[in-house]
C-alpha positions as CSV (number, residue, x, y, z in Angstrom):
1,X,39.9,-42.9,-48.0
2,X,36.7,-41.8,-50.3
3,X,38.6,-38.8,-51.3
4,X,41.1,-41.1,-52.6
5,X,38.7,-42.9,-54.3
6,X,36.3,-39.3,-55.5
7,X,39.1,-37.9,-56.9
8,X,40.0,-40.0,-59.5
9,X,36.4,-40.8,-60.6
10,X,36.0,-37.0,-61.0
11,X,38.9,-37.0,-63.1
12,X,37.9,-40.1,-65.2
13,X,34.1,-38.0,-65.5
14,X,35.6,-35.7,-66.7
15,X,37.6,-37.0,-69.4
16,X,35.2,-39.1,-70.2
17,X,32.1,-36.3,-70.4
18,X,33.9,-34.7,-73.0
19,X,33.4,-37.9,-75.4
20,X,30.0,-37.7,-76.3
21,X,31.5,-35.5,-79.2
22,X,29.1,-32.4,-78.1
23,X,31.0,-29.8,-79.3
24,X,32.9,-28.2,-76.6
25,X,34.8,-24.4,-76.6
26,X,38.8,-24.4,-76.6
27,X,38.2,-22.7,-72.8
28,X,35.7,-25.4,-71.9
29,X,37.8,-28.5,-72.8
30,X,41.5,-26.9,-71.3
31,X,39.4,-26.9,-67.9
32,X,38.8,-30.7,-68.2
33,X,42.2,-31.4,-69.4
34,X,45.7,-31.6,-67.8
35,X,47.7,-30.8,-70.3
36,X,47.1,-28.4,-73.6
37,X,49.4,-27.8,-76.3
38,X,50.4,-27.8,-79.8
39,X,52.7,-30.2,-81.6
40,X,54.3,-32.0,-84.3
41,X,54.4,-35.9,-84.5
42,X,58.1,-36.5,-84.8
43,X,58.1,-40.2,-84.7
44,X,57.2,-43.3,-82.5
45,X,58.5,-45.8,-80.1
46,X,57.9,-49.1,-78.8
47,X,55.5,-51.0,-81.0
48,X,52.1,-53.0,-80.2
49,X,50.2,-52.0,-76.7
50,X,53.5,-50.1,-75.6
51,X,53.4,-47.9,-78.9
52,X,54.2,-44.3,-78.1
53,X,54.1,-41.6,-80.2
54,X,56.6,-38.4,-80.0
55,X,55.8,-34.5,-80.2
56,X,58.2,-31.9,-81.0
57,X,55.7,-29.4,-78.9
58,X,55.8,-25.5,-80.2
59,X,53.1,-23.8,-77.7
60,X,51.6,-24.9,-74.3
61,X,48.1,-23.8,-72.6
62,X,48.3,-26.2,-69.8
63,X,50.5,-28.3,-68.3
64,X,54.3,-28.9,-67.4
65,X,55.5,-29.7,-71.1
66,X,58.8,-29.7,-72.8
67,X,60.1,-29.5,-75.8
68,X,59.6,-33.3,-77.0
69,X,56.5,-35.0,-75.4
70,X,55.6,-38.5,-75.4
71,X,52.4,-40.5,-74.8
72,X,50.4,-43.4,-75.5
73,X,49.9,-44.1,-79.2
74,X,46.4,-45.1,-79.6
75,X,44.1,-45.3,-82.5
76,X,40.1,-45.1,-82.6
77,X,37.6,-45.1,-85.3
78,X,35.6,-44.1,-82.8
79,X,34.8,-46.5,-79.9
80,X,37.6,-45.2,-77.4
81,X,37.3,-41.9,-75.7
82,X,41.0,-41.5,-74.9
83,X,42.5,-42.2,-78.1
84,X,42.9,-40.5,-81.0
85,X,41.0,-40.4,-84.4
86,X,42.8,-42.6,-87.0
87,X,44.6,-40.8,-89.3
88,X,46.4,-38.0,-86.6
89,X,49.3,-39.8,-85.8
90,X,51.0,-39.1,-89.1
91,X,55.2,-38.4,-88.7
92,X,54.6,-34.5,-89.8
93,X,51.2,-33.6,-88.4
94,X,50.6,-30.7,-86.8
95,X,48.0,-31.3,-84.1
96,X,46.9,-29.7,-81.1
97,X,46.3,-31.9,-78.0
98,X,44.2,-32.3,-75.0
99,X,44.7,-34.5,-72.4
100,X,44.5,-36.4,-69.0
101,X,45.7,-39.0,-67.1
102,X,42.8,-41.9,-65.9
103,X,44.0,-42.1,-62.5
104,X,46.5,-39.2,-60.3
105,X,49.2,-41.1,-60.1
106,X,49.5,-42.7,-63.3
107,X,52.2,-41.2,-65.5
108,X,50.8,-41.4,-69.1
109,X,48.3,-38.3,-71.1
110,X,45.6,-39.6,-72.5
111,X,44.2,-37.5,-75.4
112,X,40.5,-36.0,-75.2
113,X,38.9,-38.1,-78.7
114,X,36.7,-35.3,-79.0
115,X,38.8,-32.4,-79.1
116,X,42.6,-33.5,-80.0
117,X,42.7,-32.8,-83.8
118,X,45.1,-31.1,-86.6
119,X,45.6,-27.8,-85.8
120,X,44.2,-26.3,-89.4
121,X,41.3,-28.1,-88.2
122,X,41.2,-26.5,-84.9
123,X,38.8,-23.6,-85.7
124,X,38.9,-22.3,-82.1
125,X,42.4,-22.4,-81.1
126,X,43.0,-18.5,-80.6
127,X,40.6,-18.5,-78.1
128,X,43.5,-20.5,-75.7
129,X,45.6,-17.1,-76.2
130,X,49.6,-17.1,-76.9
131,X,50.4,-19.6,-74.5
132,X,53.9,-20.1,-73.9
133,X,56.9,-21.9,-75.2
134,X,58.0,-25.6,-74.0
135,X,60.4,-25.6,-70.8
């Protein structure tokens, strides 16, 4: 029973360590996160709290992706650590994206604020290697 309960407040530490915006390494902050990869923003669904928005992904680090991934849509200006920066979720972006879910069994990505950016901003990202293509 407190494993059940450890293991999720290690994950949610750990997500949430990497949002004091100290700058982290590529390696350090695909350790913390579930999922790593690079994509496009290819559009949106739902609208409101259920707003989603839609990758066309080109390169995984981390993580069981596919070719389209979707996730929670959220916006910050800086007071949420699993959001991301205003401005990124732009149909055409190119971003690369780390994330987690809060809790083990909940199915949505969260992005790491601190980290999750536009990938000609991303001065680090060769340090994740190739990667691989979307299955």
């Amino acid at each position: 029973m407190v494993v059940r309960f450890l293991i999720p407040l290690f994950a949610a530490t750990c997500l949430f360590a990497q949002c004091d915006d100290v700058e982290l390494s590529a390696k350090e902050s695909r350790k913390f996160s579930e999922v790593v990869f690079r994509g496009t923003v290819e559009g949106f669904g739902g609208s409101g709290p259920d707003r989603t928005v839609i990758f066309r992904v080109s390169r995984v680090w981390k993580g069981r992706i596919g070719p389209r991934f979707e996730m929670p849509a959220i916006e910050t200006d800086g007071g949420l650590c699993t959001a991301f920066w205003r401005g990124l979720l732009v149909v055409g972006n190119e971003l690369v994206v780390y994330a987690s879910r809060l809790f083990p069994d909940e199915p949505d990505y969260y992005p790491v604020r601190s980290k999750s950016t536009l990938v000609s901003r991303a001065r680090d990202i060769e340090k994740l290697g190739r990667g691989r293509k979307p299955k």
